[in-house]
N, C-alpha and C positions, 0 to 999 in steps of 0.2 A: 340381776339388773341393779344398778347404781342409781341411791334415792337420790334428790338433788339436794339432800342435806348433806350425803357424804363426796357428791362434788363438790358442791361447796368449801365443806373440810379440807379435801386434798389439794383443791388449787389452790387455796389460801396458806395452807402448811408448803406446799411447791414453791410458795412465793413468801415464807415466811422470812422474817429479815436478820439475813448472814449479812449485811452487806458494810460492815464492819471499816473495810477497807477498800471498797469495791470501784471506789468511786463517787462524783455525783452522781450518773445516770443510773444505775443499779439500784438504787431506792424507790424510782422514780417508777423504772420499768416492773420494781414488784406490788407498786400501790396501784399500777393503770390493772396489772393484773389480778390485784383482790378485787377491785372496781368489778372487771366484765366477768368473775367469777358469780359474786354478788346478786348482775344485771343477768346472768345464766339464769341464778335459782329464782329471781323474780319475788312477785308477791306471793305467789305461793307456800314462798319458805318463810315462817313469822319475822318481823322487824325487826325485833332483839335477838335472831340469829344471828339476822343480817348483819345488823348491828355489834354483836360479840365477835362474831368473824373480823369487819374489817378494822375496828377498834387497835391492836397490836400492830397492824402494816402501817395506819395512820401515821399511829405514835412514833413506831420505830422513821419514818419520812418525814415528819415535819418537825420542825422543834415549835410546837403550840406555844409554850410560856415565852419564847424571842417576839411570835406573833401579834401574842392577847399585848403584852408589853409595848411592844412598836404600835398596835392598834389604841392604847390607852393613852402613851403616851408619858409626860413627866409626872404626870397624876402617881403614875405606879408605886413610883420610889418614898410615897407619905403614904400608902397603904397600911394599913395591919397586915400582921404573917397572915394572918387567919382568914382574912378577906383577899391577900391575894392568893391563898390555898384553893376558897371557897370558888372564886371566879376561875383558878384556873382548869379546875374540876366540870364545872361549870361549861365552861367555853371548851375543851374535851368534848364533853359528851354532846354539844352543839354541832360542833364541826365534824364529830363522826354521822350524826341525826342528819346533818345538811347533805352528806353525801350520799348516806345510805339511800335518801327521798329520792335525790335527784337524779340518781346511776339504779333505780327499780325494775327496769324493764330490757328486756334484751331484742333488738330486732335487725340483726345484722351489723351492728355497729363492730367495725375495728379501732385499736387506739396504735397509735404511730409514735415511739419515740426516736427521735434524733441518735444518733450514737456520737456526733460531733457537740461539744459544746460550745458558749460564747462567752468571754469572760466580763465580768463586769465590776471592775475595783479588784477585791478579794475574792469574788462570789463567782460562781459556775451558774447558766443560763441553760437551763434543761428545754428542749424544744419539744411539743407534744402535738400531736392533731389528734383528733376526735374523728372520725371519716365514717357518716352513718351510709346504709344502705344507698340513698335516692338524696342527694342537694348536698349544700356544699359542709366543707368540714369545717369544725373551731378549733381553733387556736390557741392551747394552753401552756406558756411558760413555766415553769418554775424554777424562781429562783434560789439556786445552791448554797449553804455556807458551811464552811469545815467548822469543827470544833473537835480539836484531835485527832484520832484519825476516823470518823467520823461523818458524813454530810448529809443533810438535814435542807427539807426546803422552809423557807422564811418570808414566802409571799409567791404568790400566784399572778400573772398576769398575762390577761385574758386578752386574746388579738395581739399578743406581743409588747403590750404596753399599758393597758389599764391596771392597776395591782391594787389587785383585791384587798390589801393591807388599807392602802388610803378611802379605799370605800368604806371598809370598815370603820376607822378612825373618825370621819364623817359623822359613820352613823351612831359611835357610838356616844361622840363629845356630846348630843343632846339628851342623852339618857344621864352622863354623868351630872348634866347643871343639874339634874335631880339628886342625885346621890349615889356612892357608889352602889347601896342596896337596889336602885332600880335597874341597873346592870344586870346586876346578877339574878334578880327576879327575869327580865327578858329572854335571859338565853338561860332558865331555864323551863321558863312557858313555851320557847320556840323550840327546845328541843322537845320537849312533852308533845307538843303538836304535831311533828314532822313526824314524831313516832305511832301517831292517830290517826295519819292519812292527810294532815293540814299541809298546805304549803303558804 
């Protein structure tokens, strides 16, 4: 009988990322499936499993440092290497933290991707639904962009139109009137937390 540490393992290796030349949606479709891998094993299987699991499908999906960058802002480019090493390390293990919480439990949910995309400028528009058991489903975009032969998403937007980038950016212009140190102090307390059980 299969522990749900080694489903875990295998769906996440099933879905590990070839996806090289695949497309946009092909990335898309292997992170929804580390996700409800993840929401399989549940709380039962420790957090920094969970965590170590969906960590590489993230990475190989999003380009994070396009992200924390678009979410910072012109600030970035007077950084220190070292500070924007630090934050992007940082904001990684945040964004993995944020998912692992919030994709924790499994109870019939399926996820939907589009196989058509929309284009937008340069960028591929990934269409996603969330379709739980009983009420209605959410609406997850991701926004595609090539670099190479390559595509990577570069912002999330929720309903089809709110993007998670600019909520971000929001939030974090008031951490920076303090300095960049409080940044990076934040998300690494919220990721410390999310991996505690905090939301």
């Amino acid at each position: 009988m299969l522990t749900r540490r080694a489903v875990l393992v295998a769906a996440v290796a099933a879905a590990a990322p070839a996806w090289a030349e695949a497309g946009a949606v092909k990335p898309i479709e292997g992170f929804v499936q580390a996700l409800l891998a993840g929401m399989r094993a549940g709380k039962a299987t420790p957090f920094a499993q969970r965590a170590a699991a969906l960590q590489p499908v993230l990475v190989a999906a999003f380009d994070l440092e396009a992200i924390l960058k678009a979410s910072i802002g012109v600030r970035w480019g007077t950084m220190a290497a070292e500070m924007q090493a630090n934050l992007l390390q940082a904001f990684t293990n945040f964004s993995v933290a944020t998912w692992v919480a919030n994709f924790d439990s499994f109870d019939g949910e399926r996820f939907e991707v589009l196989p058509e995309t929309r284009t937008v400028g340069a960028d591929e528009v990934v269409q996603t639904r969330i379709v739980p058991k009983q009420g209605d489903a959410t609406r997850l975009d991701y926004v595609m962009r090539r670099t190479g032969a390559t595509w990577k998403a570069v912002d999330i937007l929720l309903d089809g139109s709110i993007s998670r980038v600019a909520v971000q950016r929001s939030d974090f212009r008031g951490l920076l009137a303090k300095g960049e140190a409080a940044l990076l102090e934040m998300l690494r307390s919220k990721a410390a937390d999310l991996a505690t059980g905090a939301k």
